[in-house]
Structure formats: C-alpha cells, structure tokens
C-alpha positions in Angstrom: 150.7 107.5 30.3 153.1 105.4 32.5 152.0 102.8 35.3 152.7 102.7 38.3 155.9 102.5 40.3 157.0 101.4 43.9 159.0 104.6 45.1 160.1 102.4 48.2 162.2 100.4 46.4 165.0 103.5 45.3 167.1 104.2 48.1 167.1 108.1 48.1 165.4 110.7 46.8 168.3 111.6 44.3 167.8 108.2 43.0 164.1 108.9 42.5 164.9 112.4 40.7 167.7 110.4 38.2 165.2 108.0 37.3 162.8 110.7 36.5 165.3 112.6 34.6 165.3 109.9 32.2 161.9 109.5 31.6 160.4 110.8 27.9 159.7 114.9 28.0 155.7 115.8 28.0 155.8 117.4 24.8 152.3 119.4 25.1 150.4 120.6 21.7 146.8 121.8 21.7 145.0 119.1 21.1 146.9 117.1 23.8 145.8 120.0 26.5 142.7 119.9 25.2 141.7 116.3 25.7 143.6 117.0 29.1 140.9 119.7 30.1 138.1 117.6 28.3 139.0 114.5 30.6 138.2 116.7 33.5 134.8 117.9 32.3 133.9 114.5 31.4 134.5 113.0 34.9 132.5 116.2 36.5 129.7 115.1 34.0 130.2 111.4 35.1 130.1 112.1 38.8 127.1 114.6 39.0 125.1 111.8 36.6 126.0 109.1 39.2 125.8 110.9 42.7 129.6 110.0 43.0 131.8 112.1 45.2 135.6 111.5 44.5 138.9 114.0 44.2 138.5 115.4 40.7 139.5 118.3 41.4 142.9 119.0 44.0 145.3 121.5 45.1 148.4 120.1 45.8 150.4 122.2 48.0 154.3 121.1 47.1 156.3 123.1 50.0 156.4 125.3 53.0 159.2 127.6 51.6 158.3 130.9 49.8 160.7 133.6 49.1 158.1 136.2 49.1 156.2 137.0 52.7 153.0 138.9 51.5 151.6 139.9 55.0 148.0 138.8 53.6 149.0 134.9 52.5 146.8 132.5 54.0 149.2 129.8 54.8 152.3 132.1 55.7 154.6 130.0 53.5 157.2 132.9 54.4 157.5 131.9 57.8 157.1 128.2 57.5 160.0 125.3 58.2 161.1 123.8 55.2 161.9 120.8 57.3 158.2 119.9 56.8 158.3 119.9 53.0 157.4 116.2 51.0 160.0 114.2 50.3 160.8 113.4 46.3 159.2 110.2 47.4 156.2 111.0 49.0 154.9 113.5 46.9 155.2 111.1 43.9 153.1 108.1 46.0 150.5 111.3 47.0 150.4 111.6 42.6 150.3 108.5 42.4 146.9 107.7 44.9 145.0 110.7 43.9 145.7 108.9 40.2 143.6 105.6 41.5 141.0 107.9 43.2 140.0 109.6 39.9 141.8 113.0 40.0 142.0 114.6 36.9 142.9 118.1 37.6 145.9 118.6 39.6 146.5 122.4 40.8 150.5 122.8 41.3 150.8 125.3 44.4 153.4 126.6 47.0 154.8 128.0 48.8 156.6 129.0 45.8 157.0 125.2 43.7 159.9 126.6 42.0 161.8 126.6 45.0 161.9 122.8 44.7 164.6 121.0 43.1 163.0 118.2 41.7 159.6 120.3 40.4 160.4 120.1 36.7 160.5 116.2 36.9 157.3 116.1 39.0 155.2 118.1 37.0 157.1 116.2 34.0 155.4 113.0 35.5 152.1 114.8 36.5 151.6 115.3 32.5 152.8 111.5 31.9 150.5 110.2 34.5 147.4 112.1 32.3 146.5 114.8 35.3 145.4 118.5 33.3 148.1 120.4 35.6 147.5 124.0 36.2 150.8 125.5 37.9 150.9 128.6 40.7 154.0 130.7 40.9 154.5 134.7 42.4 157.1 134.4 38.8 160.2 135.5 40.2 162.7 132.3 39.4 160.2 131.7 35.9 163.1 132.9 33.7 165.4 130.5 35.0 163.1 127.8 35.5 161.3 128.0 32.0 162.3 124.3 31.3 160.5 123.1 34.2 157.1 124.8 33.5 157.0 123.4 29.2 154.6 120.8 29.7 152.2 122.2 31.6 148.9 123.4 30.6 148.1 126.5 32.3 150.8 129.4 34.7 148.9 131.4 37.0 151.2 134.4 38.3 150.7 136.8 41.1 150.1 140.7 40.6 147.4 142.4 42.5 147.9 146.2 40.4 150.4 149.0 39.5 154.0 148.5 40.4 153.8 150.6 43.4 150.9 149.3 44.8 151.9 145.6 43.8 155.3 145.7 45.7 153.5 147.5 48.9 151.9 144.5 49.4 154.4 141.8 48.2 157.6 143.2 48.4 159.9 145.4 46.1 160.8 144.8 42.9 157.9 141.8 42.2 156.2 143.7 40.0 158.7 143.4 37.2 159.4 139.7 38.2 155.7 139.4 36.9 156.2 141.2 33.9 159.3 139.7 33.0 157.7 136.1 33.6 154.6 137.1 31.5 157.1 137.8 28.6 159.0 134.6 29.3 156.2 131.9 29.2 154.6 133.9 25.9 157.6 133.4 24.1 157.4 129.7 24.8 153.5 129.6 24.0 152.3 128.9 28.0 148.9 130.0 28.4 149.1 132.9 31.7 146.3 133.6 34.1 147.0 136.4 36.3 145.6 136.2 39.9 145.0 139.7 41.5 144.5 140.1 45.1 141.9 143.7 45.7 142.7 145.5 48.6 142.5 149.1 49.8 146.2 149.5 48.6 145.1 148.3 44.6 141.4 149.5 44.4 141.9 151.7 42.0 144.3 149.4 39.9 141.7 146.9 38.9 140.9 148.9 35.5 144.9 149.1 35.0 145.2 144.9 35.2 142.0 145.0 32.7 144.1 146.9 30.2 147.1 145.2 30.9 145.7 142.0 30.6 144.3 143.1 27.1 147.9 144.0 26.2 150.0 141.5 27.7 147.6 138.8 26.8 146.9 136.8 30.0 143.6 136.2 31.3 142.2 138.2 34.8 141.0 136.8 38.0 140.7 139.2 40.6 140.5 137.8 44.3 139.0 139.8 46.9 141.2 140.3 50.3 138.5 139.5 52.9 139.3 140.6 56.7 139.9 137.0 57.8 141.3 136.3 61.6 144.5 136.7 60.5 144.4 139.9 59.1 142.3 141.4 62.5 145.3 140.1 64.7 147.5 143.2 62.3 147.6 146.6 61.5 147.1 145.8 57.9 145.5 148.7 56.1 145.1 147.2 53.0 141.6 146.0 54.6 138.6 147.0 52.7 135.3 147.7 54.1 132.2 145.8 53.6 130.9 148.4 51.2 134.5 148.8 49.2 134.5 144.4 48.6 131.1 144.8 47.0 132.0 147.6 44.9 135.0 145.4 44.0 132.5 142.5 42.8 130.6 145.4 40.6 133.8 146.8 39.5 134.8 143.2 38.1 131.2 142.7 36.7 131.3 145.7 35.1 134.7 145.1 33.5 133.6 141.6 32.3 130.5 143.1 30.7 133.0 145.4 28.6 134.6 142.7 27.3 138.0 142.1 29.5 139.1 138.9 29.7 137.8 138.1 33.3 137.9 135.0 34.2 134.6 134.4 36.8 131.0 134.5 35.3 128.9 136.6 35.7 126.4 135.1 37.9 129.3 134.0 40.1 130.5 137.9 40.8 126.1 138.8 41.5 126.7 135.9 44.7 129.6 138.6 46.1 127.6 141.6 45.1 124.1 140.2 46.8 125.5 138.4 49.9 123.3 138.6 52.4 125.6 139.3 55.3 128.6 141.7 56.2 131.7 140.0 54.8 133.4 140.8 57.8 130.9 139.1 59.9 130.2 135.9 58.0 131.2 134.6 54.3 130.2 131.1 54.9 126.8 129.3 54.9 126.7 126.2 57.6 124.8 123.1 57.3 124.0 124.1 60.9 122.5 127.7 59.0 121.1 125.8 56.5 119.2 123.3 58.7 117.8 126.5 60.9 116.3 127.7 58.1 118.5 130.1 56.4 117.4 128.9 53.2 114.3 130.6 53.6 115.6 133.9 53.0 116.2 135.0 48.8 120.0 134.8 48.1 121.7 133.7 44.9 124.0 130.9 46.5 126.2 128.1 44.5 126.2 124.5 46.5 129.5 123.9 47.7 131.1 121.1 45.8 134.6 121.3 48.0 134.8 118.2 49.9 133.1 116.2 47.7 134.5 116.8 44.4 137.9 119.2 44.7 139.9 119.4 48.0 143.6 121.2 49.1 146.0 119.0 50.3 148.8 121.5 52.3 152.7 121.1 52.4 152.2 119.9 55.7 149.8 116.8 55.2 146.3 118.2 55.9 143.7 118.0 53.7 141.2 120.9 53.9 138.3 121.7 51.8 140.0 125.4 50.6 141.8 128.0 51.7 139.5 129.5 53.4 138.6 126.1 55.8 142.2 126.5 56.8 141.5 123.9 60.3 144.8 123.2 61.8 143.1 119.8 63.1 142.3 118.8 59.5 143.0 114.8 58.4 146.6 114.2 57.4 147.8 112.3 54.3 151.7 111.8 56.4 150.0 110.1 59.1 146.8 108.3 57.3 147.2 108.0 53.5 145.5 109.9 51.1 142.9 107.9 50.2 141.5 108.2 54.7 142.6 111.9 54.6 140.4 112.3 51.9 137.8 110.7 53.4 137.6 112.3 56.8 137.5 115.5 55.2 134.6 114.4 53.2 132.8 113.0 56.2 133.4 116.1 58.3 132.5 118.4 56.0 129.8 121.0 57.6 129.9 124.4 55.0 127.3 124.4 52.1 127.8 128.1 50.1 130.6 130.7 50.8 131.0 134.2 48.9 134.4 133.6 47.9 134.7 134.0 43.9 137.5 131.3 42.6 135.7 129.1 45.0 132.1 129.3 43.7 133.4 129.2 39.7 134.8 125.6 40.5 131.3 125.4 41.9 129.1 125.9 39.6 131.0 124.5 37.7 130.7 121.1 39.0 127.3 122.2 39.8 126.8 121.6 36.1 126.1 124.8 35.7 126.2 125.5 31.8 126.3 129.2 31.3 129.6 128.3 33.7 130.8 125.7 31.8 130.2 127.5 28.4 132.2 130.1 29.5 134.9 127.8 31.2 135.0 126.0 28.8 135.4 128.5 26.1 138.4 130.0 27.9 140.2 126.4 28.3 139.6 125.6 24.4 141.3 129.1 23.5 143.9 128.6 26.3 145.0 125.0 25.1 145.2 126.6 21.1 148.2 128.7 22.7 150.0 125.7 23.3 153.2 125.1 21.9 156.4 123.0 22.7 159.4 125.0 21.6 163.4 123.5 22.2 165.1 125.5 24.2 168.6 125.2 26.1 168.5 124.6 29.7 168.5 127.8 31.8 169.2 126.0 34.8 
C-alpha cells in the first residue's frame, strides 16, 4: 500500500498522471485477490458485530461520456457533457477519502471508464491503495486497453442475449465487442462476469447466455429491465409485463438450480418471484410503508443495507443510495466533500427493501446472510484462483 498524497500540490492533471506513471505496477496473483475480497468480508463482519454504518461498499461513477446510448441506461451517459467529468485530481482525493472512511470495495463504473485517459493509472492506484476493485465496461475499447484492466480483480461486461437481440438494444456490432473482450481478458487470466439486461427483446435468450456462459467461461447475472419513469416517457417495446419479469426471476432460478453459473442466490431470485406488488406499480418498500404497517403482511424481504453500508457516487458529484434512487437533489461530493455527502445520504435515507436482484445479493450479504455469503464467497475464492499477471506489450 502507499500513503497518502496532497494532489494540490502538482500543478496539472498531466503532472498528476506522470507521477502515477511511475509508480510500481499492481502485479495481482490469487492469493493477493483473495485477501483483497477477504478484507471486504471481514469489515462487513466487523460492522454488523458493532452496529457501525460506514462506506464499505461504493460505486464510483468515473465519467459522463459513453460511446454506446442504450435507450434503457439509467443515467443516459450517451447524452451527458463530458465537461462535468472529475478531474485526474479530484477523483484521486475522492480515492483517497473513501480510503480513511473504511471502503474496501471499490466498484469502477461509467459511463464507459475506458474512455478516460488516465483509468489505467487510477485503477493502478486503487489496487496500491488496498481497495478489492471490481471494473464495469460495455467491452468495446478492452482489446486495446488490456494494460489498463491487469491488476484488477474482477471485469464485468455488458450483453443482454443473441447478437441480434443484443445490438437491438445497444447498438450494432456490440455483440462481437463482447465476445471479442471475453476472449481478450481470458487470455490474460481476468476473471469475467457478464451482466445481462432481460427485456421483451432477449426473453428468450436467457437459456442461450446460460450455455454461453458455460462455454466461454464467465459467470451470469441477469438484471431485470423494470418499467421505470424513464422508460414510460418512450415507446420502448422492450418493456416486459408484470407477469413476463416474474417468469424472468423463475427462468433464472430455474437455470441456477441446473447448475449454471448464476450469480444471485437463490433466496434472493424467490424476493422477485413473491413480491407482493405489481412491479410496475411499486418495487420499493418505504420506511413510511413500513411504519403503516406493511410489515404485517407475509413477504420474503432483505433489509436494505444501501445507505448505510454501500452507496453510488455519480460522475456528477451526487451520492445516491443505487441506481434505482437516482434523486437529482442528492448530496454532492464537488460541493461538500465526501466524507458530508456521505453522510446526508445516510441521514436521508427513507427506503428499507426493493425487488431489485444485484441490489438485494449485496444485501443479504451484508445482512450476514450465510447461505449468501457461502455462495458469494465460493464464487470470489474460485474467481481470484483465475488470476494471473502475464507481460504483455502495450496496446495503447
């Protein structure tokens, strides 16, 4: 690990990215991942034992730019000013606070990170700084940014089903981005998760990503495109009814139980299958509903552990508590710190379950939940034995 350094005292960011240039590689082995990903359960452990709330968990959003403008994106990075993106500077003094506030798991997102410059010497000095650093890309510029990605301990790339289908929704030619990306970060021992958006347009594809994830070796962790206010304000029609996202959450159960590497449990996928409520109509529990008396009624719910123990910080300065919370009012690290932003977010904090799957695995999960940690925690042991560092020349 390497202390800490005042970014205020290099005049430009170019300065910054030379200095960083010429700190030591990450050179990431098994056992190195694996104490990375055992750090992280540790501190969950820590934090449940003492009734501590802190950032262990955060997404950190690293730009506004995307060169992909999938019509069902939350955060329409597509259409976003790049003006607003963190400075080389800032991100690193956003790195280094959530460091001092006990994160220990640092989610790399975009945008599309790859489109950054400087992202191979930040996540370089993510990996330095100790964070486990799990990296989000749609896989397009992987090939040529393979350098930048060697130290990391996880890739999750974006494919929601057949090529067809895949590009309807993301734009032609992705597909084979993906697949060529797959190939890439396998021959250089990566560990790949594949995240798979379901929608009308890929329902029938979900079997197809089973398989191919059996052949292509990457795990499987389907999503499930809800009809959100965005989506009601277009003529989308890859909207699913409320009958067609349950049969999704079977369809995945189902697949789990034959022994596809799916990544959610399988008490997690019964909370989409059993919620109690249209998904169109609600897919969030209140402490409002709650305090009513909600709780009276038989549902299988996980307690929300997002502002309390993992939060999103966007490529604009808000902090939310997930995608889904996306408040454009939301506390901002640019105008108050982290460490304030952080807490504001905590403090007005108001949902306490939701139906959304990635969402309730990191749940339970800091729930203590130990079927969900067994099985997380199988997954991270066998992803961190893939792990090797191989010497390549520079495709950039």
């Amino acid at each position: 690990m390497i202390g800490k350094v005042d970014w205020k005292n290099f005049k430009s960011d170019e300065e910054i990215v030379s200095y960083l240039s010429k700190l030591p590689r990450y050179c990431n082995t098994p056992v190195k991942s694996i104490l990375s990903r055992l750090r992280f359960f540790l501190s969950v452990l820590y934090c449940r034992l003492f009734g501590i709330d802190k950032p262990l968990f955060v997404v950190l959003v690293t730009n506004n730019t995307c060169n992909l403008s999938c019509i069902y994106c939350y955060g329409e990075y597509g259409k976003r000013s790049k003006k607003e993106d963190y400075s080389t500077r800032v991100l690193l003094e956003i790195i280094d606070e959530l460091k001092e506030l006990g994160t220990t798991l640092l989610t790399v997102h975009g945008g599309e990170s790859l489109l950054r410059k400087d992202i191979g010497e930040i996540l370089n000095y993510a990996k330095l700084k100790g964070f486990y650093v799990s990296f989000n890309t749609n896989g397009y510029f992987v090939p040529h940014k393979i350098n930048d990605l060697l130290g990391v301990d996880t890739v999750v790339l974006s494919l929601d089903g057949r090529e067809e289908n895949n590009d309807k929704n993301r734009g032609k030619g992705c597909y084979q981005k993906v697949m060529n990306a797959i190939d890439i970060l396998h021959q250089h021992n990566l560990p790949v998760v594949v995240s798979a958006t379901i929608n009308k347009h890929t329902l029938n594809d979900m079997e197809y990503l089973a398989e191919l994830a059996v052949e292509k070796k990457f795990r499987i962790q389907y999503s499930i495109l809800y009809n959100g206010d965005k989506l009601k304000t277009q003529e989308y029609s890859g909207v699913m009814t409320d009958e067609e996202n349950r049969s999704v959450a079977k369809k995945i159960l189902a697949l789990k139980k034959k022994g596809y590497p799916v990544y959610y449990s399988g008490d997690i996928l019964e909370t989409a299958i059993y919620w109690p409520f249209s998904f169109d109509e609600k897919r969030v529990i209140t402490r409002a509903d709650v305090q009513a008396g909600l709780q009276q009624k038989k549902m299988r719910l996980v307690p929300c552990y997002h502002g309390r123990l993992k939060y999103q910080i966007d490529a604009d300065g808000r902090v939310v508590l997930c995608w889904a919370q996306n408040d454009a009012d939301a506390p901002n690290v640019k105008k108050v710190g982290v460490a304030k932003a952080i807490k504001a977010c905590h403090d007005n904090k108001k949902c306490e379950y939701c139906v959304f799957l990635a969402n309730n695995e990191h749940n339970a999960v800091l729930n203590l939940g130990l079927k969900n940690i067994w099985d997380i925690a199988a997954i991270q042991f066998a992803d961190a034995l893939e792990i090797r560092r191989k010497k390549v020349k520079s495709n950039q």
